[in-house]
C-alpha positions as a Markdown table, in Angstrom:
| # | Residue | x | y | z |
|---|---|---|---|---|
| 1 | Unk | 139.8 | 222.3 | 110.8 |
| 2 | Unk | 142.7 | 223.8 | 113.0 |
| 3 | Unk | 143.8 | 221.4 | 116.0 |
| 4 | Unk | 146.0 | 223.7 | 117.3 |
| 5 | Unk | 145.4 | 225.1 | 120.4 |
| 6 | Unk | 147.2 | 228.1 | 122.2 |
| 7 | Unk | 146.5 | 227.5 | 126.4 |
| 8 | Unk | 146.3 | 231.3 | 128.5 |
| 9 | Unk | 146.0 | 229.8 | 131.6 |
| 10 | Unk | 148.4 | 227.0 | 132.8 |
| 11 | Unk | 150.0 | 227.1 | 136.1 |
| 12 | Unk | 153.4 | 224.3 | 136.9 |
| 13 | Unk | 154.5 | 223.9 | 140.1 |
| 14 | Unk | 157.8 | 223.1 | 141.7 |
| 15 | Unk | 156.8 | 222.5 | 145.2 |
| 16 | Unk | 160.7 | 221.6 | 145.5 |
| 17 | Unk | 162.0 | 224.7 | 145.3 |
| 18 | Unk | 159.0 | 227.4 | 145.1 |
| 19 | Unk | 156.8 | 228.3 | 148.2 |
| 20 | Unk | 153.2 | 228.0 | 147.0 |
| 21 | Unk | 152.1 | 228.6 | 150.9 |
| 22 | Unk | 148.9 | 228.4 | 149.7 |
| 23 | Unk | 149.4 | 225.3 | 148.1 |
| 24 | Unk | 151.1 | 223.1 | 150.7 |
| 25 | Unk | 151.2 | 225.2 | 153.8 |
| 26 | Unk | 148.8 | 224.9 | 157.1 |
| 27 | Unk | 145.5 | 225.0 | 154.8 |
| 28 | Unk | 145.6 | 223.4 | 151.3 |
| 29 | Unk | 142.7 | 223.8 | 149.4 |
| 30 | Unk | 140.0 | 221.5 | 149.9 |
| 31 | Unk | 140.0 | 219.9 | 146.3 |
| 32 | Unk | 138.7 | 217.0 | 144.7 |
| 33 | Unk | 142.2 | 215.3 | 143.4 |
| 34 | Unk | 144.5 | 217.4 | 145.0 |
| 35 | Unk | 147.0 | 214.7 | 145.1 |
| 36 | Unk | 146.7 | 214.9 | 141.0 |
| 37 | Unk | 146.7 | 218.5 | 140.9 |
| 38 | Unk | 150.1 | 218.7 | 143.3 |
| 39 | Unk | 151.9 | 216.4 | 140.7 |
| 40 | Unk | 154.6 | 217.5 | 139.4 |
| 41 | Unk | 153.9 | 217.9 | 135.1 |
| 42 | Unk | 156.7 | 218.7 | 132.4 |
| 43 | Unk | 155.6 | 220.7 | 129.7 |
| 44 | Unk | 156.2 | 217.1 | 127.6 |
| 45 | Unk | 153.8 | 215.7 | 129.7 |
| 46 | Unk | 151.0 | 218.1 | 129.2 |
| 47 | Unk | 151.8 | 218.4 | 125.6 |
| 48 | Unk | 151.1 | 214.4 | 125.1 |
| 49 | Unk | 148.0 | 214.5 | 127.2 |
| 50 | Unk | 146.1 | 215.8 | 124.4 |
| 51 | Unk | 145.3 | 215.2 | 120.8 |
| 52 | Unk | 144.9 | 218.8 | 120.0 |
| 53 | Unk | 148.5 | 220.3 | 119.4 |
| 54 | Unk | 149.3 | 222.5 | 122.0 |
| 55 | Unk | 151.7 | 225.4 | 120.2 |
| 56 | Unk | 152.0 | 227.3 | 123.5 |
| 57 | Unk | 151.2 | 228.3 | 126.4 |
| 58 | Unk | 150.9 | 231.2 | 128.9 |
| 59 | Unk | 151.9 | 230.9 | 132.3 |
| 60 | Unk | 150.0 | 232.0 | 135.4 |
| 61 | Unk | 151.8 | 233.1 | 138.6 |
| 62 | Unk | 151.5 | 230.8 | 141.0 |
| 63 | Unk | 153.1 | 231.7 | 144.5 |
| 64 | Unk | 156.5 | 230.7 | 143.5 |
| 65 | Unk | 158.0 | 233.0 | 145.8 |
| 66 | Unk | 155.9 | 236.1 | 145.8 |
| 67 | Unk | 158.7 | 238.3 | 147.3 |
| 68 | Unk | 160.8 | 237.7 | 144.4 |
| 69 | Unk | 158.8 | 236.6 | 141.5 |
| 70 | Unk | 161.3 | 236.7 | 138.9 |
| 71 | Unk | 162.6 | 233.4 | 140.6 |
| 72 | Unk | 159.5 | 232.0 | 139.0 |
| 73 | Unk | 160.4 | 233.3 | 136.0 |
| 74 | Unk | 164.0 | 232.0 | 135.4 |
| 75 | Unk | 162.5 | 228.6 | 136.5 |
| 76 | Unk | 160.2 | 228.5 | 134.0 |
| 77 | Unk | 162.6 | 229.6 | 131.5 |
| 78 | Unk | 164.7 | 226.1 | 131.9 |
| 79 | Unk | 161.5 | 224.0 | 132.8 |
| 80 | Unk | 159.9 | 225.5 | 129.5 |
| 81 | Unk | 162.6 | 225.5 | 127.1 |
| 82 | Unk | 160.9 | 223.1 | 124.2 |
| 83 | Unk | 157.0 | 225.0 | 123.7 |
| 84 | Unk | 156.8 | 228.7 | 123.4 |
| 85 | Unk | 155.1 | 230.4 | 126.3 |
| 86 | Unk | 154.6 | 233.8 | 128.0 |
| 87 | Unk | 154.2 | 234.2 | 131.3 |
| 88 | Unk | 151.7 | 236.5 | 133.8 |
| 89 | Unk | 153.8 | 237.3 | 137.2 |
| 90 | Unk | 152.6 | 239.0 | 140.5 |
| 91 | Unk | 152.5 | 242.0 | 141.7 |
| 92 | Unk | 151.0 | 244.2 | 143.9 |
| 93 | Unk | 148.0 | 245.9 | 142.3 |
| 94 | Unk | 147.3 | 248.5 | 145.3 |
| 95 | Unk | 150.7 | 248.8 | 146.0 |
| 96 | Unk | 152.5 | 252.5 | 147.1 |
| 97 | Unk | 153.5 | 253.2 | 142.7 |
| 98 | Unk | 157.4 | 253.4 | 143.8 |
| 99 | Unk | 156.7 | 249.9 | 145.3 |
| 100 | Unk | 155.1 | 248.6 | 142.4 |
| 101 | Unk | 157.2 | 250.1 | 139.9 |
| 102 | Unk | 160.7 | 248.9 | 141.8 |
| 103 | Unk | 159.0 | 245.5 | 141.5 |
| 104 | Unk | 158.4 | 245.6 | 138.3 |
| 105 | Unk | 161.8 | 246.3 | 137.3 |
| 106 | Unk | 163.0 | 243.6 | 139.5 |
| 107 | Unk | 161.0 | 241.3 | 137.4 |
| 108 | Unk | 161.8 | 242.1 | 133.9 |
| 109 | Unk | 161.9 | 239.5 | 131.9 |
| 110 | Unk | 161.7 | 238.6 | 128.1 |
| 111 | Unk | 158.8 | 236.0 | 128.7 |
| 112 | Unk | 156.4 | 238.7 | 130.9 |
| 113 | Unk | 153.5 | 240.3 | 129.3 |
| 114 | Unk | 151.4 | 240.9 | 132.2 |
| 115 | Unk | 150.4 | 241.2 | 136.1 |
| 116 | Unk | 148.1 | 239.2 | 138.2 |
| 117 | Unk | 146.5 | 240.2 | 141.8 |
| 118 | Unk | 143.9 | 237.6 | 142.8 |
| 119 | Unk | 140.9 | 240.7 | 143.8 |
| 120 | Unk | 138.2 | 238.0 | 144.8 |
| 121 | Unk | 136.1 | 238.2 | 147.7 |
| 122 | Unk | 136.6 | 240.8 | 150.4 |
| 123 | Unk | 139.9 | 241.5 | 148.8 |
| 124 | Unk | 138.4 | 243.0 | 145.6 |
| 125 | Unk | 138.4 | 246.3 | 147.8 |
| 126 | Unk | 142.3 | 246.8 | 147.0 |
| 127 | Unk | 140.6 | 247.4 | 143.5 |
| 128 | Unk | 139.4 | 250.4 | 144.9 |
| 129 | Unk | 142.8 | 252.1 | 145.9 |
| 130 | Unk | 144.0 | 255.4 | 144.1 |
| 131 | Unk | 147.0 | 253.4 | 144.0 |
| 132 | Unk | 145.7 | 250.7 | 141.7 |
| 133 | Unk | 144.7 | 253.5 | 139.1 |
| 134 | Unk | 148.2 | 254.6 | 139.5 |
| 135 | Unk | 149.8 | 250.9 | 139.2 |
| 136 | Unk | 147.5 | 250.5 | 136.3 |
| 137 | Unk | 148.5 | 253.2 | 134.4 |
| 138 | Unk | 152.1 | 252.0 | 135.1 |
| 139 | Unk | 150.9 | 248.8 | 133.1 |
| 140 | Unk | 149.8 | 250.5 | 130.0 |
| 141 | Unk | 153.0 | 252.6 | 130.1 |
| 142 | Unk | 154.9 | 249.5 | 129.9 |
| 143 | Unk | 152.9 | 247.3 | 127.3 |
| 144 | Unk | 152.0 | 244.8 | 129.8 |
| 145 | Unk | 148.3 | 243.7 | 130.4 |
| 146 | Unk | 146.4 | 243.4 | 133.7 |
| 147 | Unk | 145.2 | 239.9 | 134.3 |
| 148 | Unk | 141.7 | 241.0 | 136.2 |
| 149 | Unk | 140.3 | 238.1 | 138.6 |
| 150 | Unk | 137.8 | 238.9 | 140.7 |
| 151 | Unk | 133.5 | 238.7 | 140.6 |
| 152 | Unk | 131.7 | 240.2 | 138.1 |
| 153 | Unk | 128.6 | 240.2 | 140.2 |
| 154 | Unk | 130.9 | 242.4 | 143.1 |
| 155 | Unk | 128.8 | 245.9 | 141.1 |
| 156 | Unk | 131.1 | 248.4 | 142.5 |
| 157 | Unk | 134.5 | 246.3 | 141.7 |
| 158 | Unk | 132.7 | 245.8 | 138.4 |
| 159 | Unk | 132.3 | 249.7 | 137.5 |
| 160 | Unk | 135.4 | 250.3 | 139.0 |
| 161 | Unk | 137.1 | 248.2 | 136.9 |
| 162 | Unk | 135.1 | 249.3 | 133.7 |
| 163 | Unk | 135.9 | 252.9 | 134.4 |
| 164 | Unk | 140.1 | 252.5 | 134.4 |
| 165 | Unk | 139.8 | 250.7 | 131.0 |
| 166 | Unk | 137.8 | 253.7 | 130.2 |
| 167 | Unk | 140.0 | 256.3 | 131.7 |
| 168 | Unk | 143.3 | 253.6 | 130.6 |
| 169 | Unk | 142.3 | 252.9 | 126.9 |
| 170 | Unk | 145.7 | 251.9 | 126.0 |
| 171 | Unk | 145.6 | 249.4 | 128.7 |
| 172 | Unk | 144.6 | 245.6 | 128.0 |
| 173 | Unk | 142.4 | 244.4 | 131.0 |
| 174 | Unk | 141.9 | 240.4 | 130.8 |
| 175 | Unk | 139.6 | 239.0 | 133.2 |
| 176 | Unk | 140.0 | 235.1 | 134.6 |
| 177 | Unk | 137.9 | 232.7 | 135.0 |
| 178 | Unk | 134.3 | 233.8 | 133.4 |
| 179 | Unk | 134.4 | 236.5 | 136.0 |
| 180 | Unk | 133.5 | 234.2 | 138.5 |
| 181 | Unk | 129.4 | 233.5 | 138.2 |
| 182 | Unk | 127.5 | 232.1 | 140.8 |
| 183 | Unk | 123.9 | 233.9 | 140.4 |
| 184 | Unk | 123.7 | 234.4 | 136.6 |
| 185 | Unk | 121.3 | 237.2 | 136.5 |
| 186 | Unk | 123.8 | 240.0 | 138.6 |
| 187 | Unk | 126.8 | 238.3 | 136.6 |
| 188 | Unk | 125.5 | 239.4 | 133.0 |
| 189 | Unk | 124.4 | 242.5 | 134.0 |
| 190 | Unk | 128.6 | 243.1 | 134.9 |
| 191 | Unk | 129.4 | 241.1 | 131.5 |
| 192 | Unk | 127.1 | 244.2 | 130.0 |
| 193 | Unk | 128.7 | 246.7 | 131.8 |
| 194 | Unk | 132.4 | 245.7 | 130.9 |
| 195 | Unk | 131.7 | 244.5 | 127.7 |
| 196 | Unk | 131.3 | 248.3 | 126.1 |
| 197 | Unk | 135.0 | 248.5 | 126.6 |
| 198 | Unk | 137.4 | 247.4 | 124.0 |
| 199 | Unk | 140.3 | 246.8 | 125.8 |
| 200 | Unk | 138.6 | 244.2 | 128.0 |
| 201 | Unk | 138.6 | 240.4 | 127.0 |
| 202 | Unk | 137.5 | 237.3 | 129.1 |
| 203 | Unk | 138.8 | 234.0 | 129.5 |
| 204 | Unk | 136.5 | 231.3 | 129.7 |
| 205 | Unk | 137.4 | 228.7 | 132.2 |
| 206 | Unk | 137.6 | 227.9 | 136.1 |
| 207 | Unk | 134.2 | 226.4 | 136.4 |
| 208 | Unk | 135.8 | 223.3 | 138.1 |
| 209 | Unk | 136.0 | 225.9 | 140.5 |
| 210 | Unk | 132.2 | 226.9 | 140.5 |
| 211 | Unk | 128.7 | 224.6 | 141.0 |
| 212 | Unk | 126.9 | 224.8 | 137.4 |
| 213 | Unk | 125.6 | 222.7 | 135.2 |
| 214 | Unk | 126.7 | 222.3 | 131.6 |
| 215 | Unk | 123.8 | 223.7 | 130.3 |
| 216 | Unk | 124.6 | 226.6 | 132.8 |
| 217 | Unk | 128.7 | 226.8 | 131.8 |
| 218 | Unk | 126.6 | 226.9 | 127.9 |
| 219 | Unk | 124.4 | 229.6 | 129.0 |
| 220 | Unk | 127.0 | 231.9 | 130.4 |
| 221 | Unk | 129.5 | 230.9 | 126.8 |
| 222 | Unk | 126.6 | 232.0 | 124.7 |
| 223 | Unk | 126.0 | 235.2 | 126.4 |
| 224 | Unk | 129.5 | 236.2 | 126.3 |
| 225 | Unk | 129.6 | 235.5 | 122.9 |
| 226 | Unk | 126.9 | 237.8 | 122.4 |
| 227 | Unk | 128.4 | 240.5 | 124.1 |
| 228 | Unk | 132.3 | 240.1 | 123.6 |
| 229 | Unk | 132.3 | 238.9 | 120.6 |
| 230 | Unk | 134.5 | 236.5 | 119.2 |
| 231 | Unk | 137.4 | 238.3 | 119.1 |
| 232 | Unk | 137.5 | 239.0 | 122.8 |
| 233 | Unk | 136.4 | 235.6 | 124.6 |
| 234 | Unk | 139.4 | 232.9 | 124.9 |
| 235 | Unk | 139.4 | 229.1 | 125.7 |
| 236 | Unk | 141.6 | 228.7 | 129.0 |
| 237 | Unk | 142.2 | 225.4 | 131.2 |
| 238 | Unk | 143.4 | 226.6 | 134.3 |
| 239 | Unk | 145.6 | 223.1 | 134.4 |
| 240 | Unk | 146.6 | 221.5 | 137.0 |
| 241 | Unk | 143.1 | 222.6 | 139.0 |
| 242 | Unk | 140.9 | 221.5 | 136.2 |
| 243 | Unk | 141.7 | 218.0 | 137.3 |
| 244 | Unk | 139.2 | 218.6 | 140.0 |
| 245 | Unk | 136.6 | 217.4 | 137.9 |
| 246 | Unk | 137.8 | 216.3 | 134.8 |
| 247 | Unk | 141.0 | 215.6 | 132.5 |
| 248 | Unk | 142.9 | 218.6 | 130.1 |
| 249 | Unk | 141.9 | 216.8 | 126.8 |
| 250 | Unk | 138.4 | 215.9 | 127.7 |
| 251 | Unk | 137.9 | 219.5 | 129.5 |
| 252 | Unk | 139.0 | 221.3 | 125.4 |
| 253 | Unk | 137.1 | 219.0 | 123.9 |
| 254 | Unk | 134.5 | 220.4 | 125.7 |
| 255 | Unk | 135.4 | 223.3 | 124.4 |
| 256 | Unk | 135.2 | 222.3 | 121.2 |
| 257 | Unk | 132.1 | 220.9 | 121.7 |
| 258 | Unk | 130.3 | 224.5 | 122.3 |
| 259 | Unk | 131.5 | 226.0 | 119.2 |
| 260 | Unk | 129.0 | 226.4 | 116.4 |
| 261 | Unk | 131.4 | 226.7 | 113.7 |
| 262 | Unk | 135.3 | 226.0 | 112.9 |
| 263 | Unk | 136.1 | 229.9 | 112.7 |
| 264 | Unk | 134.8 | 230.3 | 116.5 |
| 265 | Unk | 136.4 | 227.5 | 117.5 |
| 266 | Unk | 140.1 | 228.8 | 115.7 |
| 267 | Unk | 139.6 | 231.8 | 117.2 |
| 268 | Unk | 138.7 | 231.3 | 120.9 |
| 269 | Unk | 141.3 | 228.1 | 121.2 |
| 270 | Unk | 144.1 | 229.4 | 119.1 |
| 271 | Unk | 144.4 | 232.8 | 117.5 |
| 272 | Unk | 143.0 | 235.1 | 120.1 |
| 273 | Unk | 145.3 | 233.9 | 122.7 |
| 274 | Unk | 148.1 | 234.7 | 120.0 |
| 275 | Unk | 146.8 | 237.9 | 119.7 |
| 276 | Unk | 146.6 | 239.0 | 122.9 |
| 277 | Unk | 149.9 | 237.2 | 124.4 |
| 278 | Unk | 151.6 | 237.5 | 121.8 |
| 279 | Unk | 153.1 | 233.8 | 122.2 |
């Protein structure tokens, strides 16, 4: 049985030079274990937390400095330098396209495979724009993926969203965090929806984030299992912000836990990630 695991969702912070506004400006998040989550964490550090062996990682923006996110980039370049990794920047999603392609260029980089624009709540709307088809398409014409987080349950974000990886088949749409469930009957009627695309996968994490149960958190693994398949469902940890309710090793074991064979497991902790990151 493989203890390797590959980690799509990790996010470090260097509140000494980055801004993370959100993260240490006027209103912090109201977290359990903020303090923990704030700390400052080498890549040694998390690799030693854990008994599985972590072979790499990809990198979530995380408000370095959102006018200039290639600044995140370089840093993680010298902050990363022992354990492979890609790395998810920001951009704009509904964006003027000269804007968003101007940006992208400012942020090339040999570790970026992909762009993130948090869509959740009243700002899933942007997903809506003419412009975000347009940005979109700019994506697929540049081999980089769009990392999708917003609420399944939202139905018209949900269509929306299932129609440009329709209409963008060459375009790789990862969506964060389960989707975001709350109520789980509107949130697998949108798994069904974007689940008939290809081109869309799911990572399964942020429920330190969300109120269910573990029977619930097994309920919703199970039914995208059914419907994604195991080739398009991948482990995450969201670290630091998992620490809100439990610790990185504990939270894959977990993980682990839910699997009914070893080839699941391998595949949803290790090689999809590979796969689709290409780390």
């Amino acid at each position: 049985m493989s203890m390797q695991i590959i980690d799509p969702h990790v996010h470090f912070f260097n509140l000494a030079e980055g801004q993370y506004s959100w993260l240490q400006g006027e209103n912090p998040p109201a977290w359990p274990n903020l303090k923990k989550i704030k700390k400052p964490t080498s890549a040694e550090q998390l690799v030693k937390s854990t008994d599985f062996e972590l072979a790499g990682i990809v990198h979530i923006e995380a408000g370095f400095d959102n006018q200039s996110p290639i600044n995140e980039l370089n840093w993680l370049s010298s902050h990363l330098k022992n354990l492979p990794f890609k790395a998810v920047s920001y951009n704009q999603i509904d964006a003027p396209t000269e804007q968003f392609k101007s940006a992208l260029n400012a942020q090339a980089h040999s570790s970026l495979c992909g762009i993130r624009d948090i869509t959740e709540g009243t700002d899933a709307k942007r997903l809506l724009s003419a412009n975000s088809f347009k940005n979109l398409a700019v994506l697929s014409n540049n081999q980089l993926h769009f990392e999708a987080q917003f609420n399944i349950e939202n139905s018209d974000i949900t269509k929306q969203v299932a129609y440009y990886a329709k209409q963008l088949p060459q375009l790789q749409i990862i969506i964060n965090h389960t989707g975001l469930p709350s109520d789980l009957a509107t949130w697998q009627q949108g798994v069904e929806l974007l689940a008939q695309h290809n081109n869309i996968a799911i990572k399964f994490s942020g429920f330190e984030l969300l109120h269910f149960t573990k029977q619930q958190q097994v309920t919703c693994f199970n039914f995208l299992l059914n419907h994604f398949g195991e080739q398009r469902v991948i482990f995450a940890s969201n670290f630091p912000v998992c620490q809100i309710n439990t610790s990185y090793n504990n939270l894959w074991h977990s993980y682990k836990s839910m699997c009914l064979n070893n080839n699941i497991w391998h595949n949803l902790s290790y090689a999809n990630a590979k796969h689709y990151y290409q780390v």
